[in-house]
C-alpha positions in Angstrom: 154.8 68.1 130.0 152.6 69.3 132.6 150.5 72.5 132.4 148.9 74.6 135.4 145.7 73.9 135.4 144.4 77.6 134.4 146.7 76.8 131.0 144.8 73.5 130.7 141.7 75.3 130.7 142.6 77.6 128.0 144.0 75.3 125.8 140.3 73.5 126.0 138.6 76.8 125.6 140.6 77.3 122.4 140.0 74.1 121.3 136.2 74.8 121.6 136.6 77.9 119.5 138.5 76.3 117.2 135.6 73.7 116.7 133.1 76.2 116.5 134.6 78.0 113.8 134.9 75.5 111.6 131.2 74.2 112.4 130.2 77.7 111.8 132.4 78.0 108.6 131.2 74.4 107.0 127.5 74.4 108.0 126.9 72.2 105.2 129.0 69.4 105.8 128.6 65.8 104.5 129.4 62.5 106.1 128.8 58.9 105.7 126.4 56.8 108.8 125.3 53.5 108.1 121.6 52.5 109.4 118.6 49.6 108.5 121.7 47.6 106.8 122.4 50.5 104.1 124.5 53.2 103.7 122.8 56.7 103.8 124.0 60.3 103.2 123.6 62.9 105.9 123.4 66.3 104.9 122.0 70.0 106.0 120.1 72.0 104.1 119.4 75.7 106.0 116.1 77.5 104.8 114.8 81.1 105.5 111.2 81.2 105.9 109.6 84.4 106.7 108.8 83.1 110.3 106.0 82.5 112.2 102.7 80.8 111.6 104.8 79.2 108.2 107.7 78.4 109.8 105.6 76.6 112.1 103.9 74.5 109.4 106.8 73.8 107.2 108.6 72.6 110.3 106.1 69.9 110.9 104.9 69.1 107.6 108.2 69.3 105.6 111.2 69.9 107.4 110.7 67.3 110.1 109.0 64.0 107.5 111.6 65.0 104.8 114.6 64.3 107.7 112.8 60.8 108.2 112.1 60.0 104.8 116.0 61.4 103.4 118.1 61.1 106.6 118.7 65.3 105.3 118.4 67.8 108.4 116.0 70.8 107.8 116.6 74.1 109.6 114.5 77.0 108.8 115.8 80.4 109.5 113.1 83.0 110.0 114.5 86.8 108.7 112.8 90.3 107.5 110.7 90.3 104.4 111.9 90.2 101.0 115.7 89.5 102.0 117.0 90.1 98.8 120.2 92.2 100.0 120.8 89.5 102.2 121.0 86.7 99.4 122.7 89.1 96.8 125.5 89.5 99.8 125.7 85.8 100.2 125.7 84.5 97.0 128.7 87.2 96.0 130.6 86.6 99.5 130.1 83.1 98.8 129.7 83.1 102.6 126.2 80.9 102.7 123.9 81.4 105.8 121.5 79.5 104.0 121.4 77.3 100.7 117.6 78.2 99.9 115.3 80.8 100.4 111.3 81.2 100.2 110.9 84.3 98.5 108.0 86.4 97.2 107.4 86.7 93.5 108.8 90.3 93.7 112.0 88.9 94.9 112.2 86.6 91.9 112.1 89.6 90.3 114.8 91.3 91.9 117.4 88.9 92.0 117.0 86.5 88.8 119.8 84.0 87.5 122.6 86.2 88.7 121.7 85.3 92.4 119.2 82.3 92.0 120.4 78.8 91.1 118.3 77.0 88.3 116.0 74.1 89.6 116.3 71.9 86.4 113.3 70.6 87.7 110.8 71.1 84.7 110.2 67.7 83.9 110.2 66.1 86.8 107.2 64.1 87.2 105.9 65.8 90.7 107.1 69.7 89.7 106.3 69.4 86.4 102.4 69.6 87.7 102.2 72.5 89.6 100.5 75.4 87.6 102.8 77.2 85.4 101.7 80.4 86.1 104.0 79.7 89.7 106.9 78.4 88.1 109.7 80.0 86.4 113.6 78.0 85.6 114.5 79.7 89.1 111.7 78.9 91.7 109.2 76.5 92.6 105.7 78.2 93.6 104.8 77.3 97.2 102.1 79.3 98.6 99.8 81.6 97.2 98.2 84.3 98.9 95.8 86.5 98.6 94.8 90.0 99.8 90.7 90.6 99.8 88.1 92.7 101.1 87.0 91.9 104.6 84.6 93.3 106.6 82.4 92.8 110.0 79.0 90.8 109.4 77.8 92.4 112.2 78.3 96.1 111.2 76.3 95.1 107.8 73.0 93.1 109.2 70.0 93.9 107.2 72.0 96.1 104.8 74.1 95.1 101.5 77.8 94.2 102.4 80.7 95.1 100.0 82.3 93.2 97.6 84.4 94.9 95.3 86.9 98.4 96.0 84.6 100.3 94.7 82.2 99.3 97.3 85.2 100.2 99.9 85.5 103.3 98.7 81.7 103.9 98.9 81.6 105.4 101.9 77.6 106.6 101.4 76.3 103.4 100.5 78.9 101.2 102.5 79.1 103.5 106.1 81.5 101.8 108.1 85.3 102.5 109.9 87.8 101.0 107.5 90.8 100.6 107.3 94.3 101.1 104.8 97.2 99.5 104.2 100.8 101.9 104.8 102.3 100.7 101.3 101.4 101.0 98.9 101.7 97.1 97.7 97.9 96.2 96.6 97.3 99.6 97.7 97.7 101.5 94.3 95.7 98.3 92.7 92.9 98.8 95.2 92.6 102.5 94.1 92.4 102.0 90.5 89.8 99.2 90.5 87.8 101.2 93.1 87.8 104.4 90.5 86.7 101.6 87.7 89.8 100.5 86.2 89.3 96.8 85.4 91.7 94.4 86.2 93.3 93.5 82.8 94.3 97.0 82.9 95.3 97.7 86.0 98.9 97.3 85.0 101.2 99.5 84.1 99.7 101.7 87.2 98.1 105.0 86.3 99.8 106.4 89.4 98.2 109.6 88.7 94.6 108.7 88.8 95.5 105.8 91.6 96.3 109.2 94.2 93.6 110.9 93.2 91.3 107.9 93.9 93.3 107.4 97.3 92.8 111.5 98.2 88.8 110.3 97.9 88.8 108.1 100.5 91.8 109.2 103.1 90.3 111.4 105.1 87.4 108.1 105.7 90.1 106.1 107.0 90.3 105.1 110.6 93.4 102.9 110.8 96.3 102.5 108.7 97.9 99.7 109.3 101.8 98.2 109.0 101.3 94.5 108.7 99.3 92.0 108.6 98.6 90.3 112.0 97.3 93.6 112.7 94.3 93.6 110.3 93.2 90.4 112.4 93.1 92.0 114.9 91.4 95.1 113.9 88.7 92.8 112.7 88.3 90.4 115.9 87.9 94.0 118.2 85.9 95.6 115.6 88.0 98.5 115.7 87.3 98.5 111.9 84.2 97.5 109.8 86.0 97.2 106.7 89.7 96.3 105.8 91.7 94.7 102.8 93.4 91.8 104.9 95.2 88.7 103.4 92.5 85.2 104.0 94.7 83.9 106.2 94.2 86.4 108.8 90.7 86.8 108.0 90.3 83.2 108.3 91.8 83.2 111.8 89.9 86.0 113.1 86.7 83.9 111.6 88.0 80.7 113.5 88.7 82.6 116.6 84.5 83.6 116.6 84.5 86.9 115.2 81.9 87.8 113.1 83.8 88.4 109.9 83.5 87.2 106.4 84.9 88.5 102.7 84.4 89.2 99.3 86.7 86.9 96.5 86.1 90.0 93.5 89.0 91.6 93.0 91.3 90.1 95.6 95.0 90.5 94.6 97.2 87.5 95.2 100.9 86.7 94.7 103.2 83.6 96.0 106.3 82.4 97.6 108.4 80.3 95.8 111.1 77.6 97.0 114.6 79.0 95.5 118.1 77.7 95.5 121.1 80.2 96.1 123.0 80.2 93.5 126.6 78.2 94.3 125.1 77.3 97.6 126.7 74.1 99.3 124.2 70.9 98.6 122.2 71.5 95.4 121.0 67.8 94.7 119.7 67.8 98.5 117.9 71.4 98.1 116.2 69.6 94.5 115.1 66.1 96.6 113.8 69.0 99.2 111.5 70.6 96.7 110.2 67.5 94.7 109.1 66.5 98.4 107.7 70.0 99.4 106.2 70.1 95.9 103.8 67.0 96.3 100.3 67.2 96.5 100.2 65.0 99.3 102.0 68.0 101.5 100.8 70.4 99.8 97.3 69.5 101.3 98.9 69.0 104.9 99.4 73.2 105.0 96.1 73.8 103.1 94.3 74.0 107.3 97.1 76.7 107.5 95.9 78.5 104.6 99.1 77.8 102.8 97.4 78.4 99.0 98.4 74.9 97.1 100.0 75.3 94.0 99.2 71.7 93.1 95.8 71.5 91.1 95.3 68.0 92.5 95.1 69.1 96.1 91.8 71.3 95.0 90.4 67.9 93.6 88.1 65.0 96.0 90.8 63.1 97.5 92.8 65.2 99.2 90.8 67.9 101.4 87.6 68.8 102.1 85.8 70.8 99.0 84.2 73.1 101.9 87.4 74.1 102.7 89.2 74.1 99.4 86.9 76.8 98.3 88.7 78.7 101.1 91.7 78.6 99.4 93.0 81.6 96.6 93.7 78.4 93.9 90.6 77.4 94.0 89.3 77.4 90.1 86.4 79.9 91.1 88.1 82.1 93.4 91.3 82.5 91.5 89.6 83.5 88.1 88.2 86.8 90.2 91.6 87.5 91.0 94.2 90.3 90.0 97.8 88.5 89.6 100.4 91.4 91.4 102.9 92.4 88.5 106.2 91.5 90.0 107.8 92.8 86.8 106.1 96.6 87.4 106.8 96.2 91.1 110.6 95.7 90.5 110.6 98.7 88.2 108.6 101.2 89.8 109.0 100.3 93.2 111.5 102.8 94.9 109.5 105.9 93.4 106.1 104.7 94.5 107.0 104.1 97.6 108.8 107.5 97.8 105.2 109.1 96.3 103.2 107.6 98.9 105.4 108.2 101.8 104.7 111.9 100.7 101.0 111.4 100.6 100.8 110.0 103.8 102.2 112.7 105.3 100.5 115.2 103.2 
């Protein structure tokens, strides 16, 4: 039978729909190809990253040589920070956008075994090296980063610069513009060390005494800002002397000849972690993904991107440059003058502090 040609074109057009949907629907599918004389396994494995600058480096150090090595395509999927409502809908939709996530240590927190598949990688040989302060039965550490106090060299010549928060919120001694994060994330920490709480006992937060410390030093600061490629920057027009900032922005603004440097005391770092979504599609190719990611040999490919390396041995001759390592928040000296952030109090306290500072802001 023959069909007018405007019913032809339909029928192709529902075809094509029809093959979407099922592309769309199976996203993880598995087939057999034979190359080099063996038979190998393709697969896809679907990532979020939290974008930019890191999705940038993963793609070229991981995603792209692991697809080589494995014959397994990588695809990193950007989204908003701390997508935790986005995996908790997945994982109970069983409707998988992605099969692994890199998450904060807050969102570890958050979503646990109920939403997070379990590695099993303890003991294997590579994982098993990375410092277990950055590994729990659900994620792999990845990255550490750090948020420290940054400041103009030029706006301190011939002067003493700041180094710790209590030199921030010294405006007499330390004159300057500064500026304040909008969250209070590192924000509450900042306060209590600057009003001589040490860091052991920083945590639980003294929320009290942390707003009285921050009611000190608000009406001193210039800027507040949302995120962080704004400190950058901030720092590169000098539109602040002073800022907490995270290195790798500080770092960038350095690179990009801005006369900026920072203090290591008291800087407050956390990590993202490599995590499997629990009942996602392809587990065994999400575990070969992580061993790889997990090596030190990669590990020190996103060190130049100030990716902190969870892998001791990357900090060690052999695999970068000691003048850089010492740039790096895992590097033995640097991390022993830092404050780890408390994911656990974070998770618990989180919704009222953030309702408390909103209201301080504004008052």
């Amino acid at each position: 039978m023959n069909h007018p040609p405007n019913e032809k074109r339909r029928a192709a057009v529902r075809k094509m729909v029809a093959l979407s949907a099922a592309v769309v629907a199976s996203p993880f599918v598995i087939t057999s190809a034979r190359g080099a004389g063996k038979e190998s396994v393709k697969q896809k494995i679907v990532i979020r990253t939290s974008g930019g600058y890191l999705q940038q480096a993963y793609t070229e150090i991981l995603f792209k040589p692991f697809k080589q090595k494995f014959g397994i395509e990588v695809i990193g999927i950007p989204s908003n920070a701390e997508p935790t409502a986005e995996v908790k809908a997945m994982v109970e939709t069983k409707a998988y956008t992605w099969n692994m996530a890199s998450l904060s240590h807050r969102a570890i927190q958050f979503l646990g075994p109920a939403y997070l598949e379990p590695h099993g990688l303890e003991h294997d040989p590579v994982v098993s090296t990375i410092m277990p302060q950055f590994m729990s039965p659900y994620s792999v550490g990845t990255n550490v980063f750090t948020i420290v106090l940054a400041y103009r060299t030029d706006a301190f010549k011939a002067r003493q610069a700041p180094r710790t928060w209590q030199d921030f919120w010294d405006t007499n001694n330390f004159p300057g513009r500064r500026g304040l994060r909008r969250s209070p994330f590192d924000t509450i920490e900042q306060a209590l060390m600057a009003d001589g709480v040490p860091p052991s006992q920083v945590y639980p937060c003294e929320l009290d005494r942390a707003f009285r410390s921050l009611d000190r030093i608000k009406s001193h600061i210039s800027v507040w800002y949302q995120n962080a490629p704004e400190t950058e920057q901030l720092l590169k027009s000098g539109e602040v002397d002073l800022i907490p900032a995270f290195t790798d922005r500080v770092l960038a603004a350095i690179k990009a000849g801005a006369p900026v440097t920072f203090s290591w005391d008291q800087h407050i770092y956390g990590y993202d972690n490599w995590t499997i979504l629990k009942g996602a599609p392809n587990v065994d190719a999400c575990r070969e993904f992580i061993k790889f990611a997990s090596h030190p040999r990669q590990q020190a490919l996103l060190a130049p991107y100030g990716i902190g390396p969870t892998q001791p041995e990357v900090l060690k001759p052999g695999y970068i440059d000691l003048k850089h390592a010492k740039l790096l928040a895992t590097y033995p000296d640097n991390l022993k003058k830092g404050l780890p952030s408390n994911a656990l109090y974070w998770m618990n306290h989180q919704s009222s502090v953030i309702e408390r500072y909103s209201r301080w802001m504004l008052s």
